[in-house]
C-alpha positions as CSV (number, residue, x, y, z in Angstrom):
1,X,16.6,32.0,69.5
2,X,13.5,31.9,71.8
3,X,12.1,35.2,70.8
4,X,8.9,36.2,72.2
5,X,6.5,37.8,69.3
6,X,3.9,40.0,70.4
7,X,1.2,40.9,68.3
8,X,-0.7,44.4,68.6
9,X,-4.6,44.8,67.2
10,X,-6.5,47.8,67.8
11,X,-9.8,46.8,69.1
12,X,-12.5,49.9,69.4
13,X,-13.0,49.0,73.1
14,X,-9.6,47.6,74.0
15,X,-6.8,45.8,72.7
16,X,-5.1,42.2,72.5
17,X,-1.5,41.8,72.1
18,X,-0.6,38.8,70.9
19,X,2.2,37.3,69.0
20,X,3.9,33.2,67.5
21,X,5.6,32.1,70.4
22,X,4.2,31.3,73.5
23,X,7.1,32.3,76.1
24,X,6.5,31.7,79.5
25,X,6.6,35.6,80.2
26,X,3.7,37.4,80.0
27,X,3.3,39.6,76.3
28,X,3.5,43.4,76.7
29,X,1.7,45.8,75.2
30,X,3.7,46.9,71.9
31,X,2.4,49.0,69.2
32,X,4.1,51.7,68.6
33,X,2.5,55.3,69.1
34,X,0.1,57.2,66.9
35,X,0.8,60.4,65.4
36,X,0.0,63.6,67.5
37,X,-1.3,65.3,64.9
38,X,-5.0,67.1,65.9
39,X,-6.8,64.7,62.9
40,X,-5.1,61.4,64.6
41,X,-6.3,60.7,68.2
42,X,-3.7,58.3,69.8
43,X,-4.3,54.4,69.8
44,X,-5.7,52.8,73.0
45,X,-3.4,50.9,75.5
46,X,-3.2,47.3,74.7
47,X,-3.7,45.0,77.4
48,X,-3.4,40.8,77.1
49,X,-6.4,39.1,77.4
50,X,-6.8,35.5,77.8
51,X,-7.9,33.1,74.6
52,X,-11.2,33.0,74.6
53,X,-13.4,30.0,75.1
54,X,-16.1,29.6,72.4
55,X,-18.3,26.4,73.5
56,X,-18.0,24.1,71.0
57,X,-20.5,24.5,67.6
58,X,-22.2,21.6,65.3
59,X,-20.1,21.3,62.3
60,X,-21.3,23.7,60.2
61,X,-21.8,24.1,56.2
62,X,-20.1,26.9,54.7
63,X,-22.1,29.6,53.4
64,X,-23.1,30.3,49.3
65,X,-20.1,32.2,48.1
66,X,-22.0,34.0,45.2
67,X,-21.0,37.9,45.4
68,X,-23.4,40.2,46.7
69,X,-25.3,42.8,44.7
70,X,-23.5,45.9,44.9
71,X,-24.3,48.2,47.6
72,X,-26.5,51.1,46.6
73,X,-25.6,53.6,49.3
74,X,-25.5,54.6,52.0
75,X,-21.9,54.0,52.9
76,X,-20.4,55.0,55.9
77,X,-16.5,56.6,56.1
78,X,-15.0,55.7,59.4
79,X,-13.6,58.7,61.1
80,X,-12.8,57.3,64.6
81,X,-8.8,55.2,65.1
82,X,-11.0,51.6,65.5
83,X,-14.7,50.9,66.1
84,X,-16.8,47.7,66.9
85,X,-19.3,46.1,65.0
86,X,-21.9,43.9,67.3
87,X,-24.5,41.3,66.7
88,X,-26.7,43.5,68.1
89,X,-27.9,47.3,68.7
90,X,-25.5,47.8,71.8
91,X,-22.0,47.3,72.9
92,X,-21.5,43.8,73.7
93,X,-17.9,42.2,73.8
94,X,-20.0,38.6,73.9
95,X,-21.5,39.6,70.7
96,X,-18.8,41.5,68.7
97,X,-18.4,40.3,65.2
98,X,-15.1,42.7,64.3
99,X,-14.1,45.9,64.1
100,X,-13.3,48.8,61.4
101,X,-10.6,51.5,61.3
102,X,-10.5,55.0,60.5
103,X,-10.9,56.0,56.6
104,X,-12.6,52.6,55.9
105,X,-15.8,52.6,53.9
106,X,-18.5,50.4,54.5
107,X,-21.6,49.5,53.4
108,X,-25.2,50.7,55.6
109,X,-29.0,50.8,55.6
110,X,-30.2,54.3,55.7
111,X,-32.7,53.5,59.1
112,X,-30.9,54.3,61.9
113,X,-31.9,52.2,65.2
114,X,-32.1,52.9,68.3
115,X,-30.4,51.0,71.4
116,X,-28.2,51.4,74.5
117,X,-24.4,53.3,74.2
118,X,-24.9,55.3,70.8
119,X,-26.9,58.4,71.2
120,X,-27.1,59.1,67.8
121,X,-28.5,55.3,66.8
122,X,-27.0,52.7,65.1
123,X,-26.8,51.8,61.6
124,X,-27.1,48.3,60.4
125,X,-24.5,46.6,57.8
126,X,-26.7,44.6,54.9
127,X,-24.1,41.5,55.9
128,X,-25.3,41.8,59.4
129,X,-24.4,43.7,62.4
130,X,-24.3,46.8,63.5
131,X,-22.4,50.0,64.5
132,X,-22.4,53.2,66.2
133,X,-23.7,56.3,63.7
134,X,-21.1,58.1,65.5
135,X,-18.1,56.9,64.6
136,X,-17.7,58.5,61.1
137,X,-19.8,60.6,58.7
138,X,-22.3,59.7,55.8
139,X,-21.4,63.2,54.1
140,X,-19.3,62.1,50.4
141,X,-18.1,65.8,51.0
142,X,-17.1,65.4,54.3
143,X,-13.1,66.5,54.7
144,X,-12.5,62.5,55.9
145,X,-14.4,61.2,53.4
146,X,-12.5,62.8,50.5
147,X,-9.2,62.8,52.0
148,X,-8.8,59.3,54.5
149,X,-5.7,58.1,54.8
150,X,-4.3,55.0,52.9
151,X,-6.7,51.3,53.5
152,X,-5.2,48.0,52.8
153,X,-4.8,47.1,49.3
154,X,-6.4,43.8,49.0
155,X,-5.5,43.3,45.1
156,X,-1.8,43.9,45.0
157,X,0.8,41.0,46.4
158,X,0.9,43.2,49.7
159,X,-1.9,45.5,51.2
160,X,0.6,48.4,51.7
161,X,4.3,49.3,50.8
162,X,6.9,47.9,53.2
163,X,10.3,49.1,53.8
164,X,13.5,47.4,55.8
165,X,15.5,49.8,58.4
166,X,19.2,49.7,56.9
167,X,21.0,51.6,59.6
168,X,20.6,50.9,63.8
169,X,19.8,54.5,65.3
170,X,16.9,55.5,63.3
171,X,14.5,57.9,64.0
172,X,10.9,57.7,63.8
173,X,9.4,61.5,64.1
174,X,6.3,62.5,65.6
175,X,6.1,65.2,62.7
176,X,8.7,66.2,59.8
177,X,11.5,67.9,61.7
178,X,13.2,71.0,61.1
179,X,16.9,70.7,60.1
180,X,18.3,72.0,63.5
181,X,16.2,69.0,65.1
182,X,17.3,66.8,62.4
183,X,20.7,67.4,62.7
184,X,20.6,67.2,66.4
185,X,19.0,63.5,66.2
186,X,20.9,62.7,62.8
187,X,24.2,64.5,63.3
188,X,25.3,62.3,60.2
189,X,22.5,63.6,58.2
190,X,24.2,67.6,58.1
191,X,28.0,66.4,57.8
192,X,29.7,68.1,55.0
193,X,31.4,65.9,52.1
194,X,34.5,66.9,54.1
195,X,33.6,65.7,57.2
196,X,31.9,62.5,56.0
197,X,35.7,61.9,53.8
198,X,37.5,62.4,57.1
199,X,35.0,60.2,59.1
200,X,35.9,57.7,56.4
201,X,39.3,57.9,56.7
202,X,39.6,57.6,59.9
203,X,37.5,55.0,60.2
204,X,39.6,53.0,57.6
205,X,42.8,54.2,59.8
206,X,41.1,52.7,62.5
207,X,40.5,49.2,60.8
208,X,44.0,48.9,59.3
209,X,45.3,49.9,63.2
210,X,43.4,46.9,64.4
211,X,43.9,44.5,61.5
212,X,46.8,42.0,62.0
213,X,50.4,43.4,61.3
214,X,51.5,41.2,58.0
215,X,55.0,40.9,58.8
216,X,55.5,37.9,60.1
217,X,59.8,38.7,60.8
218,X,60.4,37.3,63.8
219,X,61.7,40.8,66.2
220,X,65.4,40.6,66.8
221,X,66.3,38.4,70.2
222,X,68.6,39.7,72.8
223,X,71.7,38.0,71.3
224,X,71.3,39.0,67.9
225,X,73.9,41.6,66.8
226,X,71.0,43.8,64.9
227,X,70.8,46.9,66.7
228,X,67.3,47.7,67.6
229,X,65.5,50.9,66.8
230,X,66.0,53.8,69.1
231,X,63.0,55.1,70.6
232,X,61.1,57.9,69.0
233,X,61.9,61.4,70.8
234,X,59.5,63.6,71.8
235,X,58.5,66.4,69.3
236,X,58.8,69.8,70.2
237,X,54.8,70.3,71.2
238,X,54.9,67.1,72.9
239,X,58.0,68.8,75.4
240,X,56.0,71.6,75.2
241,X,52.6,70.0,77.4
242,X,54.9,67.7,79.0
243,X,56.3,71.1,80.5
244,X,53.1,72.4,80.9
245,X,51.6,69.3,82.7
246,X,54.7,69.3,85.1
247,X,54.2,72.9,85.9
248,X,50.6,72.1,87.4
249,X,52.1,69.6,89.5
250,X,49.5,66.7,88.0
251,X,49.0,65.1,84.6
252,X,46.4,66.5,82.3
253,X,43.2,65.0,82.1
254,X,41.7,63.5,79.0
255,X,38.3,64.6,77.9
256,X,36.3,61.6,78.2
257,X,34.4,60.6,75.2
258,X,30.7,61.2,74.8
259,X,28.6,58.2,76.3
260,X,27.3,56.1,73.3
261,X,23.5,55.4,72.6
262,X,23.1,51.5,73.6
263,X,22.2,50.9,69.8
264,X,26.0,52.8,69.5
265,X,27.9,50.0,71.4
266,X,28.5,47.0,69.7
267,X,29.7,45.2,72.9
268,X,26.6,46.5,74.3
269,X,23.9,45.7,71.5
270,X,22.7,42.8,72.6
271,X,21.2,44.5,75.7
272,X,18.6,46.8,73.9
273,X,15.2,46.1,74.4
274,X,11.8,48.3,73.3
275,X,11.9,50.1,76.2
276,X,15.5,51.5,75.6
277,X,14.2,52.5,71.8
278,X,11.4,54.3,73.3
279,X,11.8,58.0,74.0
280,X,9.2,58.6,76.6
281,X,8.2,62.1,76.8
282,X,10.3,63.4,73.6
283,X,8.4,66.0,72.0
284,X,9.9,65.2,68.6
285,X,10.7,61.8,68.0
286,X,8.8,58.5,69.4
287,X,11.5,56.0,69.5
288,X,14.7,54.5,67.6
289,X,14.8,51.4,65.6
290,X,17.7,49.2,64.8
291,X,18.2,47.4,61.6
292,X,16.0,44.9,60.2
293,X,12.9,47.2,61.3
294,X,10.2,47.4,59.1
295,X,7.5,49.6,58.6
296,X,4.7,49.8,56.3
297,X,4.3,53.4,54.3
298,X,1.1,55.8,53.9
299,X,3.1,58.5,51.7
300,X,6.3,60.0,50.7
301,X,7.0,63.1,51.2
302,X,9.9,65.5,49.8
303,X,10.9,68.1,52.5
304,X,14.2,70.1,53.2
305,X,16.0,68.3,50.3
306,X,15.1,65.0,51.5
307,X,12.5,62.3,51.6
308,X,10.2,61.1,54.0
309,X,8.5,58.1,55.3
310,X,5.0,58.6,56.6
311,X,4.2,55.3,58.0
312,X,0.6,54.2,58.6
313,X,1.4,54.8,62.3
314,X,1.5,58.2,61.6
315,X,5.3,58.7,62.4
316,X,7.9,59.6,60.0
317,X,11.1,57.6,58.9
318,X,13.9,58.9,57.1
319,X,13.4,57.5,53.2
320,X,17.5,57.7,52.8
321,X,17.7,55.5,55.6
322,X,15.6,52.2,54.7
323,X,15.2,50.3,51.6
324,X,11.9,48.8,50.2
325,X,11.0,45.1,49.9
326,X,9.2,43.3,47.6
327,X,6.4,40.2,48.2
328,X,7.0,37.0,46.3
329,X,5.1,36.5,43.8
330,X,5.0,32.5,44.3
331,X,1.9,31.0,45.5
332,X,0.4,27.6,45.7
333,X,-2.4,25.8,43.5
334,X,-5.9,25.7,43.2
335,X,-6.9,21.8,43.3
336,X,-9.9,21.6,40.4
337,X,-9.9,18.0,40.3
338,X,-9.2,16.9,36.8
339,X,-6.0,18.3,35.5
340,X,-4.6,19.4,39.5
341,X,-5.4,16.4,41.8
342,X,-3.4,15.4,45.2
343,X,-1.2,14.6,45.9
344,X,1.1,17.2,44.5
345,X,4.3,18.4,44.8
346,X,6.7,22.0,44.7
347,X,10.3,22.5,44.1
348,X,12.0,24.3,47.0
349,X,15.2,25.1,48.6
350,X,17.8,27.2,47.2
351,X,18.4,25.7,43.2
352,X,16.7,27.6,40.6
353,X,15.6,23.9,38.9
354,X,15.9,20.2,39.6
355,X,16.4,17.5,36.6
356,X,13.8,15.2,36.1
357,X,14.5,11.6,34.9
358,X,13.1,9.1,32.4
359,X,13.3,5.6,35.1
360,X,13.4,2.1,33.6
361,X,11.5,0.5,36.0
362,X,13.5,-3.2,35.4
363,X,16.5,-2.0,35.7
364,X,16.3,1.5,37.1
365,X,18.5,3.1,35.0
366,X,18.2,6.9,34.8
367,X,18.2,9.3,31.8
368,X,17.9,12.9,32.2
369,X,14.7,14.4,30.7
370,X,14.0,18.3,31.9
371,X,13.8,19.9,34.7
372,X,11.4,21.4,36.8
373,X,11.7,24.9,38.4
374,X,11.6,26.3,41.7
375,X,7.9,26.7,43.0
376,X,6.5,24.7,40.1
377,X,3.6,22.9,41.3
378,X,4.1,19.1,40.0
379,X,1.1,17.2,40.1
380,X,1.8,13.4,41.4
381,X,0.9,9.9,40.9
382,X,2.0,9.0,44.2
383,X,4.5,6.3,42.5
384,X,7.9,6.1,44.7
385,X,10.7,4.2,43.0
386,X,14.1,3.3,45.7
387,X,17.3,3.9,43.6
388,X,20.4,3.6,45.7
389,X,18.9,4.4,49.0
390,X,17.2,7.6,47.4
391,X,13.5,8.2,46.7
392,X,12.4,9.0,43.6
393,X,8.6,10.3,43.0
394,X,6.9,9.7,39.8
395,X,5.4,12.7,38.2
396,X,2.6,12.7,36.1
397,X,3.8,13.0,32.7
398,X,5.8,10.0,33.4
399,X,9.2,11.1,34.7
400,X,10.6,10.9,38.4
401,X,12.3,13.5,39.9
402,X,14.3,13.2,43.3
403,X,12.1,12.9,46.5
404,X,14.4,15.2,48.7
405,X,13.8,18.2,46.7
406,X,10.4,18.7,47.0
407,X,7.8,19.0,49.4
408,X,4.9,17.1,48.6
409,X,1.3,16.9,50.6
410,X,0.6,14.3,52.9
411,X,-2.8,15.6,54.6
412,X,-4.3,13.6,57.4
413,X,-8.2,12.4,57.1
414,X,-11.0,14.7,57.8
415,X,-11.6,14.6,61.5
416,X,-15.2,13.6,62.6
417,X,-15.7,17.1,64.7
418,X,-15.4,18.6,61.3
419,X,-18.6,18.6,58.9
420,X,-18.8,16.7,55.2
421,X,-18.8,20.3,53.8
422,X,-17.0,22.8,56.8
423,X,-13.7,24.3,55.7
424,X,-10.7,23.6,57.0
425,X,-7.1,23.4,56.8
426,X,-4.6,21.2,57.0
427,X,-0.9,21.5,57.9
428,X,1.7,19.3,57.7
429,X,5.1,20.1,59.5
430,X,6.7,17.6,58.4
431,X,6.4,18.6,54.5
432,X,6.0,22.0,55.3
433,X,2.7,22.0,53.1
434,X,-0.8,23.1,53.6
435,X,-4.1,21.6,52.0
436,X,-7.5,23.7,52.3
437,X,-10.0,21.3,52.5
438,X,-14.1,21.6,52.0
439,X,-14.9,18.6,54.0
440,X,-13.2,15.7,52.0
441,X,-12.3,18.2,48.9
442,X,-8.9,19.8,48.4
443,X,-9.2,23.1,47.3
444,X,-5.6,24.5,47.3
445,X,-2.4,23.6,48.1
446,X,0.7,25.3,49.2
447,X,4.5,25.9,50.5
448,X,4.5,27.1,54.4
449,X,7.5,27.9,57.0
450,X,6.6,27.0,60.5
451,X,8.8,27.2,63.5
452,X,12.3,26.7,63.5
453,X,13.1,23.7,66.0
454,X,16.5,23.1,67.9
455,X,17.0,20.8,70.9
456,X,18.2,23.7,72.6
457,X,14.9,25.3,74.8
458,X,16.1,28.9,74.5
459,X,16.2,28.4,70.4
460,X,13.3,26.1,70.4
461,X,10.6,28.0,67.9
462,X,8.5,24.7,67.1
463,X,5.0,25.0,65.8
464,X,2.6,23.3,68.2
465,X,0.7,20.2,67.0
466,X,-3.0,20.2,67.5
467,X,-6.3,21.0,66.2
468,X,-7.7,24.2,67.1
469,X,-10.6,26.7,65.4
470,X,-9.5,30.1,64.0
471,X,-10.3,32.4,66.9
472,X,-10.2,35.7,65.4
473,X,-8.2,37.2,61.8
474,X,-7.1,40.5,61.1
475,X,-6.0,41.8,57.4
476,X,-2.6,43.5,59.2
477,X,-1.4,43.7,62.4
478,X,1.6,44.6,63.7
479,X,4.5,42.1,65.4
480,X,7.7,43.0,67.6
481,X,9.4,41.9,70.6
482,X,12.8,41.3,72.4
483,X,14.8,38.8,71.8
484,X,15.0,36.2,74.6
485,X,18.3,33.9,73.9
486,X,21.4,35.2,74.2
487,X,22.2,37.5,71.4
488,X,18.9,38.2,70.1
489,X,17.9,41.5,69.2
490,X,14.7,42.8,69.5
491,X,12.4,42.6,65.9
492,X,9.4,44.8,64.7
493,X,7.3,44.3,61.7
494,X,4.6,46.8,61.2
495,X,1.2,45.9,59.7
496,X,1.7,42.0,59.1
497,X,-0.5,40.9,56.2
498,X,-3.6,38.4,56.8
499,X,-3.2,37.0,60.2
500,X,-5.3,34.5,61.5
501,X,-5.0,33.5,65.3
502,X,-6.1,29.8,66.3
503,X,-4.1,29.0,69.4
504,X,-2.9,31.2,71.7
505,X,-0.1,33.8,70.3
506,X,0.2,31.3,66.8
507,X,-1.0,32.4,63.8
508,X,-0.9,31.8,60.1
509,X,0.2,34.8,58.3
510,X,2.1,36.4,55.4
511,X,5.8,36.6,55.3
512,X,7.5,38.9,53.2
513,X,10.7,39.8,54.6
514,X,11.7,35.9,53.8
515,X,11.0,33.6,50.5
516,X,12.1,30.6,51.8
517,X,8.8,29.0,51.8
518,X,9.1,25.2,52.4
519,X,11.8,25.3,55.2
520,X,11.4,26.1,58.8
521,X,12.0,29.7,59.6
522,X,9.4,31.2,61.8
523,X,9.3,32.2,65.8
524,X,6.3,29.3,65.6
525,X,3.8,30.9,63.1
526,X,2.8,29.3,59.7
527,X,4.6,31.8,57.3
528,X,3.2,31.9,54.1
529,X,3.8,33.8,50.5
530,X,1.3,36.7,50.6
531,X,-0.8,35.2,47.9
532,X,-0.9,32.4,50.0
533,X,-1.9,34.0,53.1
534,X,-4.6,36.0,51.7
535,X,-6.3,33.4,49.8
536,X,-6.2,31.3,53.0
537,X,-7.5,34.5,54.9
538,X,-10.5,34.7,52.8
539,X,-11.2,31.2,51.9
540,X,-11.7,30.3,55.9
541,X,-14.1,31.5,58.4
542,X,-14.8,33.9,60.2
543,X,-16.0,35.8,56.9
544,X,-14.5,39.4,56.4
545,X,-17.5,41.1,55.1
546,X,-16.9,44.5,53.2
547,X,-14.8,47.2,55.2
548,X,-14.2,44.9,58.2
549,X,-10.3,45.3,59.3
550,X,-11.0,42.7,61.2
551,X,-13.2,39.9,62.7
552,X,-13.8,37.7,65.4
553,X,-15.3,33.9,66.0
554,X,-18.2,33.8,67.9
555,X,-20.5,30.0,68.3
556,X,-22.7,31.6,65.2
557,X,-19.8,31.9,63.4
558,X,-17.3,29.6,64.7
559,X,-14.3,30.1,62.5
560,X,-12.8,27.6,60.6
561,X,-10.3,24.7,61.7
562,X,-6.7,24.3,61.6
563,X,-5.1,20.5,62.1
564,X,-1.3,20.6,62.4
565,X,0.7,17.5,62.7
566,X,3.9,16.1,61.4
């Protein structure tokens, strides 16, 4: 299933739509709309943009990681959708470090200074950078300032609440509707108990019609002397518009049914795309989603005897209509040298445990001794006994456990373009595994899902091999696009957690809507747990300082490396 996945990023000058799998048709602008409410001006157009070429840095040495002092004041609240923040006093794209987003909070010197394309001066960040004065307020009473709407939550397992579309069809609302427009795009929503039993029935009527007749009597032949049923006469309405019918001189027509919506049509569901979701011009409702949407949530809200979905695009979803996930709360190791060394291994796949074994090494005989769980980190020796054409890898407490049911890392040496103390990451497709290194120092290891890879070019996801530095990270941004082999469906995820671009449309990120970490299962992007992917995120470079949504890799802050390779 060659989908292509298309990433959308608010920029404050712009946009970048971007996505895991690099089809060979161009990516289209996706996000979906904001909110037409007076307090939410609408997102900008995305356009695609080619990668950027940074020329190459020195390696580098990664910055002191003691925390700052905390910020005195002033703070600024961002009341524009997105805004920049530059290396300098102006607007530069060359020099843009990241952006912010409306309601964020972020740290500022009181001096404002002066310089090109902010007429009310520029403020300075104490991490470095600047931004325009005018794009939010430094009033604590201002309206925006006590009120903004929902930020990421960095220190849960996910930054916002996610939920899963159960149902193809549904709405998303440009405001709460009324119940005459609700019942006009939710007819099902204002059925009586009545109509919804008769629906039911015949719906089951309609099943058992179709189902296969269980008597399997062979019917009577011609020869047989069992009389066959006489057909069934007409009852007396029946004669009755059969007269009628004749008496016009021409059958009756029948009404033709109503024309289903594409989403309707099983026979056609395969042929929807974004643009047929889309109501363009619709005064009430933005566009339809089909199952296995997900969208990430600002608020509930109770209205008309029914709850509500306000998502952080501003629209609204039906609550009864969707179902909330949850993010895994597995994630990977911290290497500390002494008791957690490499190589080390994880349970995966779909057992709950795996039995661990006490090995003679003369005459290989096994005995039983524990288990270990899924997701339980198992530090190594790197010992590999062969028992019956099977590996067996010694743990280090002195038991083995079967090779085939872990993943274990494998890392490849430290490149010589990257420094004795520059961070980097390592990923091994192979073992589905990832290793963040400090120069020659594992720091953390970890389950990943990278592409799914088939022989077959139209459901060929594979993760491309290579060596690339993180060109820009994002803590959420949204990913949807059609499906490209034959019966795909389109996909939307709203809000992705911790996404870092490093080639092209691939990215690591979080995965929640999976837990299958250490199998292939991704369009071509490095799925990780979230607790994974955000301490990735803020472990490599480019730094996120303080209220930054977002950041971007420039040659004085090249960001950090990713190797992948089997």
């Amino acid at each position: 299933m060659r989908r292509r996945l298309l990433v959308t990023t608010i920029w404050a000058a712009g946009g970048l739509a971007l996505g895991c799998d690099s089809s060979k048709d161009a990516p289209k602008p996706s996000d979906l709309p904001a909110v037409p409410a007076p307090e939410i001006p609408a997102e900008p157009a995305n356009a695609p943009q080619p990668e950027a070429k940074l020329e190459e840095p020195a390696p580098i040495e990664q910055p002191d990681d003691t925390p700052p002092p905390p910020h005195p004041g002033p703070w600024l609240w961002v009341t524009r959708v997105s805004a920049g923040i530059y290396a300098t006093p102006k607007k530069d794209s060359a020099q843009k470090l990241g952006y912010v987003k409306r309601g964020a909070k972020i740290p500022v010197l009181a001096e404002k200074v002066e310089g090109p394309d902010c007429s009310g001066g520029w403020l300075k960040l104490p991490s470095g950078g600047f931004v325009c004065s005018m794009i939010g307020t430094m009033d604590p009473k201002h309206t925006e300032a006590r009120f903004p709407p929902r930020q990421p939550n960095i220190e849960d397992i996910l930054p916002y609440t996610y939920v899963r579309n159960a149902h193809h069809g549904t709405p998303l609302y440009k405001s709460i509707p009324s119940r005459s427009k609700m019942c006009t795009y939710e007819p099902y929503a204002c059925e009586t108990k009545k109509e919804k039993e008769e629906k039911a029935a015949a719906e089951a009527a309609k099943q058992a019609e179709a189902a296969p007749s269980a008597d399997t009597t062979a019917p009577p032949s011609s020869e047989s002397n069992e009389t066959a049923e006489a057909p069934r006469e007409n009852s007396a309405t029946e004669q009755a518009l059969l007269a009628a019918a004749e008496s016009l001189g021409e059958p009756p027509e029948a009404t033709p049914p109503p024309e289903l919506k594409p989403w309707e049509d099983e026979e056609r569901l395969h042929q929807v795309t974004h643009d047929k979701l889309e109501l363009k011009g619709d005064p009430f409702v933005a566009r339809h989603m089909l199952k296995g949407f997900y969208v990430a949530v600002d608020k509930t809200i109770r209205w008309s005897g029914r709850a509500w979905y306000k998502t952080t695009k501003g629209l609204i979803a039906p609550a009864d209509r969707m179902w909330q996930v949850k993010g895994s709360t597995f994630h990977g190791v911290e290497i500390d040298g002494e008791e957690i060394t490499l190589p080390v291994g994880f349970v995966y796949g779909t057992k709950k445990s795996v039995v661990t074994y006490e090995i003679d090494e003369n005459t290989l005989r096994m005995k039983p001794k524990g288990a270990a769980k899924k997701w339980e980190p198992l530090p190594l020796t790197g010992k590999t006994l062969k028992i019956q054409g099977k590996d067996y890898y010694e743990l280090k407490n002195g038991t083995y456990i079967l090779g085939s049911a872990i993943r274990k890392t494998t890392p490849n040496p430290r490149p010589p373009e990257i420094g004795e103390k520059e961070r980097w990451l390592d990923v091994d497709i192979s073992e589905q595994m990832l290793v963040a290194f400090e120069g020659d120092t594992p720091k953390y290891a970890t389950l990943i899902s990278s592409g799914r890879e088939s022989k077959i070019k139209e459901k060929d996801h594979s993760t491309p091999r290579g060596m690339w530095r993180i060109r820009e990270k994002h803590i959420v941004s949204t990913m949807d696009g059609d499906g490209t082999a034959a019966g795909d469906l389109p996909y939307s995820i709203e809000d992705v957690p911790y996404v870092m671009y490093y080639h092209q449309s691939y990215a690591t990120h979080a995965a929640f809507w999976h837990q299958n970490y250490g199998s292939q299962m991704s369009h071509g992007c490095i799925n990780l747990a979230p607790l994974d992917a955000k301490w990735v995120f803020y472990f490599a470079g480019p730094e996120l300082h303080e209220g930054y949504a977002g950041a971007w890799s420039t040659k004085d802050r090249p960001g950090s490396y990713v190797v992948v390779h089997d």
